[in-house]
N, C-alpha and C positions, 0 to 999 in steps of 0.2 A: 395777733396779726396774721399768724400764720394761716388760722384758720376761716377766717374772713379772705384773704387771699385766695384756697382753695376753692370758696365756695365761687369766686369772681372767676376763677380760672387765670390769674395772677401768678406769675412767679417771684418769687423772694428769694434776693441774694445775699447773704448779710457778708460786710466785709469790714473787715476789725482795722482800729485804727487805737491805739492805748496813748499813744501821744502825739501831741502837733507833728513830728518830724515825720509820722506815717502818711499824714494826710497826703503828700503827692502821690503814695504808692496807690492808696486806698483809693484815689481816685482815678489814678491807672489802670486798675482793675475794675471799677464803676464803668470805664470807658468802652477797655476790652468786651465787657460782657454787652455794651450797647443798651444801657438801662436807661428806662424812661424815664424812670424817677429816682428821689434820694429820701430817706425820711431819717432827719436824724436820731437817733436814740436818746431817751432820757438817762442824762450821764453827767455829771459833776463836769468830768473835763472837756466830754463835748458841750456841754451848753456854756462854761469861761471862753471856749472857743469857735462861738456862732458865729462872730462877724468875720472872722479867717472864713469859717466854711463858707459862709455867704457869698465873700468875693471869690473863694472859689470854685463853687456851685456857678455864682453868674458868669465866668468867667467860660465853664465848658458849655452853657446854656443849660442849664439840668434841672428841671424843676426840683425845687428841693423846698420840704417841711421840718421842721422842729418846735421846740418846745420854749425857745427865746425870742423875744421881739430884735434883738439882735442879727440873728439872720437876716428874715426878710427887710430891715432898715439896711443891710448890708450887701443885697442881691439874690437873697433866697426870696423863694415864692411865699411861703407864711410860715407863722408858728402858734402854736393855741398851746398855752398853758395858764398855770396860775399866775392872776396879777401877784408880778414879786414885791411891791410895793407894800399891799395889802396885807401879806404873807408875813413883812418884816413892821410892819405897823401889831402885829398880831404879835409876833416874840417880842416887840416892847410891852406889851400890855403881862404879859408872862411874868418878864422879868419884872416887872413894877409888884405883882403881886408878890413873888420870890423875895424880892427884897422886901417887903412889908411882912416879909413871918410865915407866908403860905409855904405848905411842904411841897414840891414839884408833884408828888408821887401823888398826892391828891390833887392836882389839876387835872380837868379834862381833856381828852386827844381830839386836836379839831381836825377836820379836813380842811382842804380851801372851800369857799364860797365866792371868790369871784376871780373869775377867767377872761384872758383876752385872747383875743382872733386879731390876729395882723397880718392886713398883705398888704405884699408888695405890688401896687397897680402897672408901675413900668415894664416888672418884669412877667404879670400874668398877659399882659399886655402881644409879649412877643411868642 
């Protein structure tokens, strides 16, 4: 990112949030700094907590991207990642083999193969 930024002549500000209760800070400082954007980071506890971020991304008006359909259903502007659906459709097929006698360590590492793109119309809107 950093470096797709430099080439656009972008500036990137990364500003740490490790748990829910930073969020107002984190985006006091989002504020402060006058940023156009938000992108959330792929993070275990920011993505359980897209729909917080979302209403409060819509809430300063801040376009803001992530990685869960959650956000943008919640006032964030989009998120593209892996369908999770598909993902946990996949670790049951795993586990089915597992339990049928396959050794884990002989299975294959998959990546995802299918991804969604989700906006939010209202809020590209404004």
């Amino acid at each position: 990112m950093q470096i797709a930024a430099k080439k656009l002549g972008v500036e990137i500000l990364v500003v740490e949030a490790k748990a829910p209760e930073d969020f107002d800070g984190a985006f006091a400082e989002i504020g402060r700094s006058r940023a156009d954007a938000l992108v959330i980071w792929n993070d275990t506890m920011l993505i359980g907590q897209s729909s917080s971020l979302g209403k409060l991304a819509a809430k300063r008006k801040l376009p803001t991207m992530g990685y869960h359909s959650a956000l943008p259903e919640n006032g964030g502007l989009a998120s593209y990642g892996a369908n999770r659906l598909d993902m946990v459709r996949r670790a049951a097929i795993y586990v089915d083999k597992i339990l049928k006698g396959a050794k884990p360590a002989d299975l294959p590492i998959e990546q995802p193969t299918k991804f969604e793109l989700v906006i939010n119309m209202k809020s590209s809107a404004t």
